[in-house]
C-alpha positions in Angstrom: 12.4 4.6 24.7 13.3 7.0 22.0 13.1 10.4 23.7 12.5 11.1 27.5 9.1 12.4 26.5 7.3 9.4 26.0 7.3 9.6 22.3 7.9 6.2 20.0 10.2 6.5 17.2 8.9 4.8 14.2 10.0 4.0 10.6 8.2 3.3 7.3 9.1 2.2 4.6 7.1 1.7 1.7 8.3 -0.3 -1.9 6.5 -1.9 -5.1 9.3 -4.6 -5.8 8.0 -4.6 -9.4 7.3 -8.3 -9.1 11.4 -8.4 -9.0 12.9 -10.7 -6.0 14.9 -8.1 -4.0 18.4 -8.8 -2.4 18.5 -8.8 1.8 21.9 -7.0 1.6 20.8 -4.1 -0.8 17.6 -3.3 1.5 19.4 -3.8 4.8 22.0 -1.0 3.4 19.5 1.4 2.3 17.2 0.7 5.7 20.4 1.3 7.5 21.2 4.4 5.7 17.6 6.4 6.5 18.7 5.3 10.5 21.9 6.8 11.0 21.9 9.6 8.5 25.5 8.9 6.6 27.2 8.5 9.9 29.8 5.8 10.1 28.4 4.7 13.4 25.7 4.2 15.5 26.2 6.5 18.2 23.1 5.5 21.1 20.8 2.8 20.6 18.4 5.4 21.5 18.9 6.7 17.9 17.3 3.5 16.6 13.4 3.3 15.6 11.2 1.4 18.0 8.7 -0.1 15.6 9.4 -0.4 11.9 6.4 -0.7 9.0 7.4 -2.7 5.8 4.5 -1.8 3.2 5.8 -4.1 0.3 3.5 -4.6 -2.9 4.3 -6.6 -5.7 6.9 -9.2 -4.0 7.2 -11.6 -6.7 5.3 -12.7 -10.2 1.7 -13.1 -9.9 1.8 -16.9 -10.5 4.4 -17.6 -7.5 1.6 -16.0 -5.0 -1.6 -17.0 -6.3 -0.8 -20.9 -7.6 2.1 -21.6 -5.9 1.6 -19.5 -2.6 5.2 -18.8 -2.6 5.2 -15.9 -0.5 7.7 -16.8 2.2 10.7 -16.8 -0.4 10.1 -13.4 -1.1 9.4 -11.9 2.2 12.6 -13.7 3.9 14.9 -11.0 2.2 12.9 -8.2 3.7 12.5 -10.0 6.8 16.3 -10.7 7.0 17.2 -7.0 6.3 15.8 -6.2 9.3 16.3 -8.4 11.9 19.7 -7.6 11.2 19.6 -4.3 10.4 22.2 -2.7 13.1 24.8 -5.5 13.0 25.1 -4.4 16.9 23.7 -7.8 17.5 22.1 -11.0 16.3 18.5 -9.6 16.2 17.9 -5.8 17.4 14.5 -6.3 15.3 12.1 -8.8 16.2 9.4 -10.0 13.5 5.9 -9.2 15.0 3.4 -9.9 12.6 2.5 -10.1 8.9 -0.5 -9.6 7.3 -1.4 -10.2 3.6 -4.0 -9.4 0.6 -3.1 -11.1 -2.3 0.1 -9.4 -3.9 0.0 -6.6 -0.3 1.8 -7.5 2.8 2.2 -5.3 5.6 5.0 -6.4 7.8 5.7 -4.9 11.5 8.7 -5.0 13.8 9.4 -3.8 17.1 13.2 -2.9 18.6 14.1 -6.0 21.1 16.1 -3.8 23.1 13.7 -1.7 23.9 12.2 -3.6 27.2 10.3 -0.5 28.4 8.1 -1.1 24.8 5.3 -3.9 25.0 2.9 -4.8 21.8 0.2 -6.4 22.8 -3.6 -7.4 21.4 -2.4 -7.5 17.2 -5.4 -7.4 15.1 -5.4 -7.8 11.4 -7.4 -6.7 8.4 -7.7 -7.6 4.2 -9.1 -5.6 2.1 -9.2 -6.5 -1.9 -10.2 -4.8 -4.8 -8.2 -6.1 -7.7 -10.5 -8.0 -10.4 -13.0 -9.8 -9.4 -11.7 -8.6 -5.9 -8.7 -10.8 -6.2 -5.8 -9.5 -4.6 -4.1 -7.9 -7.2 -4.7 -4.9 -5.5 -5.7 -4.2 -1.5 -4.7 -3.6 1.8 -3.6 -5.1 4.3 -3.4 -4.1 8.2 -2.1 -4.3 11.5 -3.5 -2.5 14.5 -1.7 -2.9 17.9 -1.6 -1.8 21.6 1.8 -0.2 22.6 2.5 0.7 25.9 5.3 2.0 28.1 5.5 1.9 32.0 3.5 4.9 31.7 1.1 4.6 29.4 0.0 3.3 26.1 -1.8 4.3 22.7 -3.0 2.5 19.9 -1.1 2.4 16.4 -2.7 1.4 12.7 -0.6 0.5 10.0 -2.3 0.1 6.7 -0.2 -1.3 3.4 -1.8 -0.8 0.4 -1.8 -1.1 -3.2 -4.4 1.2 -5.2 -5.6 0.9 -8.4 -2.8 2.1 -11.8 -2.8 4.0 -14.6 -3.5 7.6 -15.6 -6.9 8.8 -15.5 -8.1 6.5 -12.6 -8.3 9.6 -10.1 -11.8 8.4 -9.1 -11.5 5.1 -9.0 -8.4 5.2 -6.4 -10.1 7.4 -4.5 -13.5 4.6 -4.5 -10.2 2.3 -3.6 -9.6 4.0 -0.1 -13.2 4.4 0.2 -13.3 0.6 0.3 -10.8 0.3 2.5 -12.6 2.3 5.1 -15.7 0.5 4.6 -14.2 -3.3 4.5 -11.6 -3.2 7.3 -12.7 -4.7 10.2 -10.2 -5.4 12.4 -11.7 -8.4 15.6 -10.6 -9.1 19.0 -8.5 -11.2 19.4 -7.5 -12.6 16.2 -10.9 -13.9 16.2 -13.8 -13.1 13.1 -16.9 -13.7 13.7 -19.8 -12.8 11.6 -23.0 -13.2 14.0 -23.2 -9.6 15.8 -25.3 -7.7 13.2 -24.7 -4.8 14.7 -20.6 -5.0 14.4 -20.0 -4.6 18.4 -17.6 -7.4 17.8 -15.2 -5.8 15.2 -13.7 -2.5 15.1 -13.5 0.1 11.8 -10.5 1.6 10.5 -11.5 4.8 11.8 -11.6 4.7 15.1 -11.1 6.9 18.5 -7.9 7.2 19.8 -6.1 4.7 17.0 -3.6 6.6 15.3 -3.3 5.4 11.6 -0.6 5.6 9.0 -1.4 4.6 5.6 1.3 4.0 3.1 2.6 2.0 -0.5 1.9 2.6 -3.8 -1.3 4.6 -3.7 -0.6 5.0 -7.9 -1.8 8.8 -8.1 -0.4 10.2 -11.0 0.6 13.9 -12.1 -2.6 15.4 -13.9 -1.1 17.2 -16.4 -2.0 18.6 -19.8 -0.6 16.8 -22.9 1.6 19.5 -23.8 2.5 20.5 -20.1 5.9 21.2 -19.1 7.1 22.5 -15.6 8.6 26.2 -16.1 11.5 25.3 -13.9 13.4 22.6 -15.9 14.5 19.9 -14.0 18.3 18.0 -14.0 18.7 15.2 -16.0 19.1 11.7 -14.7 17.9 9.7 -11.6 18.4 11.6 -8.2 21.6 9.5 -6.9 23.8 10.5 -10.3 26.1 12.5 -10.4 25.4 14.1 -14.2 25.0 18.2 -13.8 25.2 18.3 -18.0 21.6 18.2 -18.8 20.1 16.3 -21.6 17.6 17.2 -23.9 13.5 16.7 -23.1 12.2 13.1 -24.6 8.8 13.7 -25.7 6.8 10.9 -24.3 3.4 8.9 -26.0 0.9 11.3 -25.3 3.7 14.4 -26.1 4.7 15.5 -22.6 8.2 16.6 -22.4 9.8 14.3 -19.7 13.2 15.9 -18.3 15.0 13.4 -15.6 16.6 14.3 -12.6 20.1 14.7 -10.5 18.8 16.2 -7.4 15.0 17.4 -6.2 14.7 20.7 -7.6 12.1 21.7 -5.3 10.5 24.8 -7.3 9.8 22.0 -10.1 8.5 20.0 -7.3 6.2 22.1 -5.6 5.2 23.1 -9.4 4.2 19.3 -10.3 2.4 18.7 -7.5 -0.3 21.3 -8.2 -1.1 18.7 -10.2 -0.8 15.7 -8.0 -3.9 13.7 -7.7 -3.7 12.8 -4.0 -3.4 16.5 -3.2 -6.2 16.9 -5.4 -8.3 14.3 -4.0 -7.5 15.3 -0.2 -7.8 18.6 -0.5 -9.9 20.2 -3.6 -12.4 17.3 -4.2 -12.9 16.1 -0.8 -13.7 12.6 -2.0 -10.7 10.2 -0.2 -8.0 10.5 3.1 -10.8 12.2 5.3 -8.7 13.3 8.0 -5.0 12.1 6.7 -1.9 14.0 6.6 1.6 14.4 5.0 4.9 15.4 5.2 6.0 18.1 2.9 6.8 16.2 -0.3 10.4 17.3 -1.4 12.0 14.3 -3.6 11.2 13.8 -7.3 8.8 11.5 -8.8 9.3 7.4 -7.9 7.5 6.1 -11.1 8.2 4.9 -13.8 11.6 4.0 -14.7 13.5 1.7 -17.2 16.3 -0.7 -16.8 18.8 2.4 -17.0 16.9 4.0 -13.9 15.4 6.7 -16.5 12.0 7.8 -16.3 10.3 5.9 -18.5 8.9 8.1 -22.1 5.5 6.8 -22.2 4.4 7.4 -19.0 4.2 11.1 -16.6 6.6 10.4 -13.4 4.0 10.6 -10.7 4.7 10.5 -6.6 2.6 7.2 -6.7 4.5 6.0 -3.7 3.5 7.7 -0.3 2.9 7.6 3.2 0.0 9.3 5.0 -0.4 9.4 8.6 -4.0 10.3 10.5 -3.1 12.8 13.8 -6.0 12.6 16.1 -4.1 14.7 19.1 -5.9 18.2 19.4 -4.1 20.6 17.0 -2.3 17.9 15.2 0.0 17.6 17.9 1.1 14.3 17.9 2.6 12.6 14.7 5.9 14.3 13.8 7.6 13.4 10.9 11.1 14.7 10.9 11.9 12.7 7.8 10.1 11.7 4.4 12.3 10.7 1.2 12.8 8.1 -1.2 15.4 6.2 -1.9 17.2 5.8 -4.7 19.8 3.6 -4.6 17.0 0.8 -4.1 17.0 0.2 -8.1 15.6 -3.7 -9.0 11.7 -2.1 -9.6 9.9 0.6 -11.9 9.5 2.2 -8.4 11.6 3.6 -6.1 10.9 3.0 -2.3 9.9 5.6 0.1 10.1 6.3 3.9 9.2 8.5 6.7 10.5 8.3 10.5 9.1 10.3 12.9 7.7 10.0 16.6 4.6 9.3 18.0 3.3 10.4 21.5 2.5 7.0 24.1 -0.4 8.5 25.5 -4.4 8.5 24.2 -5.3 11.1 21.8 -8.4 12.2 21.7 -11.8 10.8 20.1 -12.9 11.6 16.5 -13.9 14.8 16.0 -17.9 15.7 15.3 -16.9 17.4 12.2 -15.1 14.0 10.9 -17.4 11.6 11.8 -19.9 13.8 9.8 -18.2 14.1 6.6 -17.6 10.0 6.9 -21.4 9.7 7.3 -22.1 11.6 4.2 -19.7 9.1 2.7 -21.5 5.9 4.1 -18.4 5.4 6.4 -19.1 4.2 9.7 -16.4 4.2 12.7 -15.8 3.0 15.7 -17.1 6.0 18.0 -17.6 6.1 21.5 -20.4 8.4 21.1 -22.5 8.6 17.9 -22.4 12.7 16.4 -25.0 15.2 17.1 -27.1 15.6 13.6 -25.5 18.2 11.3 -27.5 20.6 8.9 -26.7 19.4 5.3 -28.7 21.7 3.0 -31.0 22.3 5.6 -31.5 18.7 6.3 -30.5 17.1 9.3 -28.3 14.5 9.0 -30.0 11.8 10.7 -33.3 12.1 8.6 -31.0 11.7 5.9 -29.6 8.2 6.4 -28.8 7.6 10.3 -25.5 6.1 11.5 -26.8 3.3 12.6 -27.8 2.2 8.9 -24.8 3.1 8.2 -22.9 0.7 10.3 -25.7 -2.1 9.6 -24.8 -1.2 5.7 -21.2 -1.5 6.3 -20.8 -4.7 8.8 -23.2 -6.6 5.8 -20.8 -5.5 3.5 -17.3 -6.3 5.8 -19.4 -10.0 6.1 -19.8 -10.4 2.3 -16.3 -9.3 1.6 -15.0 -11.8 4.5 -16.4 -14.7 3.0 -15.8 -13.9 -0.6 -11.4 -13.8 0.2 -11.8 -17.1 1.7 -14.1 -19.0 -0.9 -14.7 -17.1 -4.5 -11.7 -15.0 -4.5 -9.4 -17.3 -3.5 -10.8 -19.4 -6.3 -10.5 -16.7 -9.1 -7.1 -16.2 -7.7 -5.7 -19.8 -8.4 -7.2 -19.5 -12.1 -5.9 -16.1 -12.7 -2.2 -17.5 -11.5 -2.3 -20.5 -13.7 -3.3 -18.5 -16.7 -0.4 -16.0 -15.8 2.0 -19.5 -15.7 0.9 -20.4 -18.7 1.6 -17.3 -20.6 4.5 -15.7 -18.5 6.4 -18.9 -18.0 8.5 -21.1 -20.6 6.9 -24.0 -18.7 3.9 -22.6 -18.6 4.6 -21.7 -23.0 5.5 -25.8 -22.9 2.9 -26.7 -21.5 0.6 -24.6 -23.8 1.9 -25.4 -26.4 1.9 -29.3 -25.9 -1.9 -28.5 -25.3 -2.8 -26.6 -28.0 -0.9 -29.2 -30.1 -2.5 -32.5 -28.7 -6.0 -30.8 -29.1 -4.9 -30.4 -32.5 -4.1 -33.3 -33.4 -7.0 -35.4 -31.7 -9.2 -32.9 -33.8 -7.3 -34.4 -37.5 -6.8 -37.5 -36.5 -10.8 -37.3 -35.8 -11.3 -36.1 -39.1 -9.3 -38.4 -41.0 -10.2 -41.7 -39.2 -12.0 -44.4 -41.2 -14.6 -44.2 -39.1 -15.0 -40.0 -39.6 -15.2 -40.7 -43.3 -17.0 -43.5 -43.9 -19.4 -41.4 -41.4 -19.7 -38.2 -43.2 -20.1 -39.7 -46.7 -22.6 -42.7 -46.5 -24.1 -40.8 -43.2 -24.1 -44.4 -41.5 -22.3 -45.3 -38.5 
């Protein structure tokens, strides 16, 4: 156990790879780093996490996944990392489960060592939302059972990849929207799609599951064309060393974009003002009903260039994060006692962020009324033990509205649908959009395109200029 409270220690650790394969060593080191803190030496194994959450997005090129299903080649670094992440013995991590959704994979651990822990009952959820609903973009997720000789809770990991670019507030906020409708996680690793009325499946939100959302969510910084924080920032990537600052480098759309040497947290707080997850959780009400986050203190993890500057044409944006749902009464029970990034990570556009904290093993409480009405007003159904009183809404009840039970009917059709679509049509469109990435993103693929485009050209002249075309076209006999 981590503490003598009771209390699990978990890590997360969230990274788009940029489609770049990533090297075991260089994510074992920077793992290693966020454990013991810069100290030379593991002093306790009791300092070591208990569980650990890879939310990785982007593993390798499109066509590798989607053709070739080529996944394992990528996840082995990541897998490696951390299975031998001490170096205090062969395998102080064991590999518990993986779950996938296209280009997503959420990957959990659990410390060997620590006999006293026991994962039981691992359910699994995809959710996509790319084009065409191909797995571009998604979520995938893990729930499990831990328990302790004591007690137990239930812990939900969710890795997702939202949809990009600027301007797309609304949509990423429809994304997690999606995900609360289309998870459905089944006893027992087993779907089944007869029980209309979803008593067979469980939602995302759910009593006494603790969740903890994380990966590149993609909100951006909102800002004004000709914005520019009043604090100016450093000048290069957090882990240099510069102090000399540069000049600004006006970007496409004009914004003066300043890099960094160290989180200058009055130019943080500043910027995020503007952050459109804040916006979205807090002032628009519209996504992360009920989620929570650290206090974000490090500077912006996208976009950078091969020279680990921020990229000119686009607004560095916190588009990596990790959000965690407390259901203990007052928020008592997630702690996070760190949440950073990690720079010296530097093969992506992105650098990777974490969070470690504890968790309480012991069952938090139900949903609360109030949540479990804002989800119904959002067509959100959960898994309840009890279904809420009715709640004035403009001075009509809520179940006269739309009642919850047409809610869930509405959302287990829709969990059905999206269940049979990622293991027919989807998977379909996502073998045709991975050959047409071959072809174009390859110099096989260019070959082969080429040699195509070629032969159809020449059976076309050769057509044209047979005897038997011309003879055709000017007596008109055949």
């Amino acid at each position: 156990m981590s503490t003598e409270q009771d209390n699990l220690k978990i890590l997360l650790f969230t990274f788009n790879c940029g489609q770049v394969p990533q090297n075991s060593t260089a994510i074992r080191k920077a793992l290693w780093s966020t454990i013991v803190q810069e100290t030379p030496k593991l002093q306790q194994q009791s300092d070591l996490p208990d569980i650990i959450f890879l939310s990785l997005q982007e593993l390798g090129p499109i066509y590798d996944f989607f053709l070739w299903g080529n996944a394992d080649a990528y996840l082995t670094p990541f897998i490696d990392a951390v299975t031998h992440l001490t170096e205090i013995s062969h395998a102080v991590f064991g590999h518990v489960a993986t779950c996938s959704a296209g280009l997503v994979f959420g990957v959990l651990f659990r410390r060997v060592q620590s006999a006293s822990i026991k994962i039981s009952n691992v359910r699994t959820s995809v959710v996509k939302f790319g084009y065409f609903e191909t797995g571009l973009k998604g979520a995938a997720s893990i729930r499990v059972d831990v328990s302790s000789d004591t007690s137990s809770t239930e812990l939900t990991f969710v890795a997702a990849h939202l949809t990009a670019n600027e301007g797309y507030r609304e949509i990423r906020d429809h994304n997690f929207q999606d995900i609360a409708r289309k998870a459905a996680f089944f006893a027992e690793n087993s779907i089944s799609l007869r029980k209309e009325d979803g008593t067979d499946r469980e939602f995302l939100y759910k009593d006494g599951s603790q969740v903890f959302i994380l990966g590149d969510l993609n909100y951006r910084v909102a800002v004004s064309p000709n914005a520019q924080p009043s604090q100016p920032a450093a000048t290069t990537v957090p882990r240099a060393a510069s102090a000399l600052p540069d000049q600004c480098k006006p970007t496409g759309n004009n914004l003066p974009i300043q890099k960094w040497v160290a989180p200058q947290h009055s130019f943080v707080e500043e910027w995020l003002r503007d952050d459109e997850l804040s916006i979205s959780r807090k002032h628009a009400g519209t996504a992360f009903f009920g989620y929570n986050e650290a206090d974000v203190t490090f500077p912006p993890t996208y976009k950078f260039n091969s020279n680990r500057e921020y990229t000119p044409r686009r607004v560095p944006s916190w588009c990596d994060r990790v959000l965690y749902f407390d259901m203990f009464e007052g928020g008592s029970g997630v702690k996070i006692d760190q949440y950073a990034s990690l720079p010296e990570v530097d093969k992506s556009d992105h650098i990777p962020v974490y969070a470690m904290g504890t968790v309480p093993i012991k069952k938090p409480g139900g949903l609360s009324e109030q949540l479990v009405t804002i989800l119904h007003k959002n067509d959100i159904a959960a898994s309840t033990v009890t279904t809420c009183q009715p709640v004035l809404s403009r001075g009509v009840t809520l179940d006269r509205q739309v009642s919850p039970a047409a809610i869930r009917a509405r959302q287990v059709k829709l969990q059905n649908r999206h269940i049979i679509a990622c293991t027919g049509r989807i998977k379909t469109m996502e073998k045709l959009i991975g050959g047409l990435m071959y072809l174009v993103l390859t110099p096989t693929g260019n070959g082969i395109l080429l040699a195509a485009i070629v032969g159809l050209v020449s059976v076309y002249v050769s057509l044209r200029t047979s005897q038997f075309g011309v003879n055709s076209y000017r007596t008109g006999k055949t």
